[in-house]
FIMI-474919 format. One record per residue (C-alpha): y, x, z. Coordinates in steps of 0.05 Angstrom, whole numbers. Example, Ala and Ser with C-alpha at 12.3 -4.5 7.8 and 13.67 -1.06 7.14 Angstrom:
% FIMI-474919
[atom [-90; 246; 156]]
[atom [-21; 273; 143]]
END
This chain:
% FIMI-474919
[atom [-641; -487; 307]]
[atom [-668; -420; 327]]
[atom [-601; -390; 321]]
[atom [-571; -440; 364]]
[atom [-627; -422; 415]]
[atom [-608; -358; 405]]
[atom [-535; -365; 416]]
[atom [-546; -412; 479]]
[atom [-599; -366; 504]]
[atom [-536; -317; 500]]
[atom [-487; -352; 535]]
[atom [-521; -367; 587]]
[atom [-542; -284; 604]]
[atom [-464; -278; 589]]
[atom [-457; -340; 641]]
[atom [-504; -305; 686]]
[atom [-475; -231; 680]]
[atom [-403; -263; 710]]
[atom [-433; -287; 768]]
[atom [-470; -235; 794]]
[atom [-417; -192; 781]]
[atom [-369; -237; 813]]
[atom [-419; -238; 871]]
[atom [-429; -166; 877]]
[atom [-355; -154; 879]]
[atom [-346; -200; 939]]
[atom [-406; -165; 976]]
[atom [-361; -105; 961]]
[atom [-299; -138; 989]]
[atom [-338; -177; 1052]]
[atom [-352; -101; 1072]]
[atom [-288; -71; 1054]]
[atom [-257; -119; 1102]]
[atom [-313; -107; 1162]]
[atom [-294; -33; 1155]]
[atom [-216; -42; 1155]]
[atom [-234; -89; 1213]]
[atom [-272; -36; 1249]]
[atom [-216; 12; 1236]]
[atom [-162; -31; 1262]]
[atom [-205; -41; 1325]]
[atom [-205; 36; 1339]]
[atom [-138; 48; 1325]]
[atom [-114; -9; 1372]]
[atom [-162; 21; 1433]]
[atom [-135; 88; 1415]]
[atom [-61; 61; 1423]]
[atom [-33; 67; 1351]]
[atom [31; 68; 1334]]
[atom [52; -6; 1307]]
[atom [68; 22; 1235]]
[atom [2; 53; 1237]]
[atom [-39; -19; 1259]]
[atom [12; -52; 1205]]
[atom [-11; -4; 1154]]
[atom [-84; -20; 1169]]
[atom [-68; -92; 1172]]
[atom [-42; -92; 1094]]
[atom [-97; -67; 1074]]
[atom [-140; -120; 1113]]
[atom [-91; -173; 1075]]
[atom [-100; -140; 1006]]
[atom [-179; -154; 1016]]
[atom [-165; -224; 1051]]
[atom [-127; -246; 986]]
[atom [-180; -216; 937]]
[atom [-235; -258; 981]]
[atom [-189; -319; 963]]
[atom [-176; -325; 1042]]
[atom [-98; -338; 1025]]
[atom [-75; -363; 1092]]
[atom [-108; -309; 1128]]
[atom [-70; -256; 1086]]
[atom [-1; -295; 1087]]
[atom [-5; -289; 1161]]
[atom [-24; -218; 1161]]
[atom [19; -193; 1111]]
[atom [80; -233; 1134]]
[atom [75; -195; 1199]]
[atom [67; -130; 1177]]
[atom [124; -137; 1133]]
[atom [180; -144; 1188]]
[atom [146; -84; 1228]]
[atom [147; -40; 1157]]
[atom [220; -61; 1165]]
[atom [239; -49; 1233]]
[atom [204; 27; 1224]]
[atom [246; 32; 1157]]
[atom [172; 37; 1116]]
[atom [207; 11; 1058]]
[atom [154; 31; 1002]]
[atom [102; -10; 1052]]
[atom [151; -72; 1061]]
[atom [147; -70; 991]]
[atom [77; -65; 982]]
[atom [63; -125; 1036]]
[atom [107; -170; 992]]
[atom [60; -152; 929]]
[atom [7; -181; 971]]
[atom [49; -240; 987]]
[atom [66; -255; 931]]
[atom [-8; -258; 910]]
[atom [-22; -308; 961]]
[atom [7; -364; 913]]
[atom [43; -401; 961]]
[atom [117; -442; 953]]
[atom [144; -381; 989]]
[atom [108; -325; 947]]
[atom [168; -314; 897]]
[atom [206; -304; 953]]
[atom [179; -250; 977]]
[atom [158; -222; 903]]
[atom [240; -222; 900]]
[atom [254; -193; 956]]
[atom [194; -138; 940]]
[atom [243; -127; 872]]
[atom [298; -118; 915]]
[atom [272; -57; 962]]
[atom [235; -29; 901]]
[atom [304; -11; 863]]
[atom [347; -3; 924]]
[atom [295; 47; 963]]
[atom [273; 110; 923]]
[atom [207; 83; 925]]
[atom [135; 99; 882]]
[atom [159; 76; 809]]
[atom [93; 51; 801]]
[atom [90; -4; 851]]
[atom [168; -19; 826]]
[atom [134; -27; 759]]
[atom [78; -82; 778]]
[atom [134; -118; 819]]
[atom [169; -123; 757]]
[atom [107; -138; 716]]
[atom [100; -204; 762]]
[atom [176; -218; 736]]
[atom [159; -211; 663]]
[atom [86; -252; 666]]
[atom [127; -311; 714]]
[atom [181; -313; 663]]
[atom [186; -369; 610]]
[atom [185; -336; 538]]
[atom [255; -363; 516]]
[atom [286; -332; 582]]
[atom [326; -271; 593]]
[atom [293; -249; 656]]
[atom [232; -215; 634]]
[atom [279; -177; 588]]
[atom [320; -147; 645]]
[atom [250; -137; 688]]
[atom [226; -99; 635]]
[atom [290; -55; 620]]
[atom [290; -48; 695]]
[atom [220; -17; 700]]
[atom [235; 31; 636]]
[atom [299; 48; 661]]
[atom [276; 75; 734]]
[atom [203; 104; 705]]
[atom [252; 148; 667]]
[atom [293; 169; 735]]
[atom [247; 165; 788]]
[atom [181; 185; 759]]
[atom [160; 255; 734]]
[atom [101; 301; 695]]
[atom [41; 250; 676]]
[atom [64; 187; 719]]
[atom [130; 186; 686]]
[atom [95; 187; 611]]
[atom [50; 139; 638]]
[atom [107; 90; 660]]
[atom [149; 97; 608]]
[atom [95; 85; 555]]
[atom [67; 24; 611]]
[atom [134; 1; 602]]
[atom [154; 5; 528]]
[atom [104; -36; 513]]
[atom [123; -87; 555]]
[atom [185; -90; 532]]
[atom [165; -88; 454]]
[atom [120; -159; 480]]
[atom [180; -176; 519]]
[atom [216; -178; 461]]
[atom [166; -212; 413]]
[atom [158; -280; 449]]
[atom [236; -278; 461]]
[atom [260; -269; 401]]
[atom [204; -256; 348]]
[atom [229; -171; 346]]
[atom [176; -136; 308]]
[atom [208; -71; 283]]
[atom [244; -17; 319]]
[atom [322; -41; 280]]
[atom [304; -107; 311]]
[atom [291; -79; 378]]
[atom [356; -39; 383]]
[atom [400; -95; 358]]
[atom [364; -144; 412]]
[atom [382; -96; 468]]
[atom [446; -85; 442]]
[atom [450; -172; 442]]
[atom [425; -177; 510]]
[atom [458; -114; 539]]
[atom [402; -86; 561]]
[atom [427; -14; 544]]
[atom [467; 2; 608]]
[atom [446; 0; 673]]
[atom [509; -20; 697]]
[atom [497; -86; 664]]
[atom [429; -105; 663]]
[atom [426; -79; 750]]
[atom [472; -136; 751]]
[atom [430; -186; 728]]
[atom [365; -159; 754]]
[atom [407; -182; 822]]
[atom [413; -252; 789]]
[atom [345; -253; 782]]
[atom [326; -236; 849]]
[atom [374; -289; 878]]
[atom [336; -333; 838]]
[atom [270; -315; 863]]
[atom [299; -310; 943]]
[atom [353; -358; 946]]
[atom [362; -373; 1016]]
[atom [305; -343; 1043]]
[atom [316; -263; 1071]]
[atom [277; -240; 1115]]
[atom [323; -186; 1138]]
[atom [401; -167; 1133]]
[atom [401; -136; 1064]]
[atom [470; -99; 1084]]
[atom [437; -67; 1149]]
[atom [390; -47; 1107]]
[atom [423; -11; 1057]]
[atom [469; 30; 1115]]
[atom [401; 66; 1143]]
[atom [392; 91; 1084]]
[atom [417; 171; 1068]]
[atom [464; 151; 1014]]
[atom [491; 95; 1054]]
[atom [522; 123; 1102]]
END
């Protein structure tokens, strides 16, 4: 019995730990948000240019959605989004629909899609490319061939994009993922296995597997753009 104290005696510290921690970092966040809030009121007396306010207001909807204040963040991040747009702020539209898609709401995989979709049209940061396609791969059922072509995705542009210690970083972030990918879809556990599955689900040429990233992201969108893809892409410097 006196172990049994002991262990409950434990559990409850352990019990205890959490939420104090989980208090203290919501103290943290509570003030994080008064000081963006304070910030945002400056720049908007000191006549700030919109992308500038929008900037401050992601930031405001980041904290919003770790205080669990969904709504509130959906509203501000939604917002910022089409001004990110209309100022071509790609890497930022981007970033806003990582928050969006946080929010957990019927239209969050929209956005998350359309996040996908800027991250590997845009020459954006690899890294937030990366965690857009990590929310692919943790979303997708184990037996589908989504998560695959996330994954190959990420590899494939942290090898382009990136460089020096972020691109080791990446690629390494991304192996991994892709050696788990591979597990749960089709039990892979040596590196034979691992060619002849990417080989299988051509997942060895961009030209392929860019393709059905697309797929995916028409999945995840459908009908629900929130701006003329095709504009888009003629702004850009190789578009023209």
């Amino acid at each position: 019995m006196k172990h049994l104290d002991l262990f409950a005696a434990h559990l409850l510290d352990t019990a205890a730990d959490s939420v104090i921690g989980h208090s203290a970092e919501q103290t943290a966040l509570q003030a994080h948000l008064q000081a963006l809030t304070e910030r945002l009121t400056e720049l908007e007396r000191s006549s700030a240019p919109d992308d500038v306010l929008a900037e401050a207001q992601l930031q405001m909807a980041r904290a919003l959605v770790g205080l669990g204040r969904t709504d509130e963040a959906w509203g501000l991040g939604r917002t910022v989004f089409d001004t990110f747009i209309e100022h071509d702020q790609f890497e930022l539209a981007a970033d806003a629909c990582d928050v969006l898609f946080q929010c957990n709401r019927p239209e969050s995989l929209s956005a998350l899609g359309q996040g996908i979709w800027l991250a590997v049209t845009c020459p954006i940061d690899p890294e937030l490319t990366t965690e857009l396609l990590t929310h692919v791969v943790e979303e997708t059922p184990d037996e589908a061939d989504g998560a695959a072509v996330a994954a190959t995705t990420a590899l494939f542009l942290a090898d382009v994009r990136a460089a020096g210690r972020q691109r080791e970083d990446l690629m390494f972030f991304a192996t991994q993922m892709l050696s788990t990918v591979a597990r749960r879809h089709s039990g892979v556990d040596d590196a034979q296995q691992l060619d002849q599955w990417m080989e299988r689900l051509e997942l060895k040429e961009p030209e392929k597997f860019l393709v059905r990233l697309r797929n995916v992201v028409d999945v995840l969108v459908q009908d629900g753009w929130w701006f003329d893809r095709q504009a888009l892409q003629d702004r850009l410097p190789f578009g023209q």
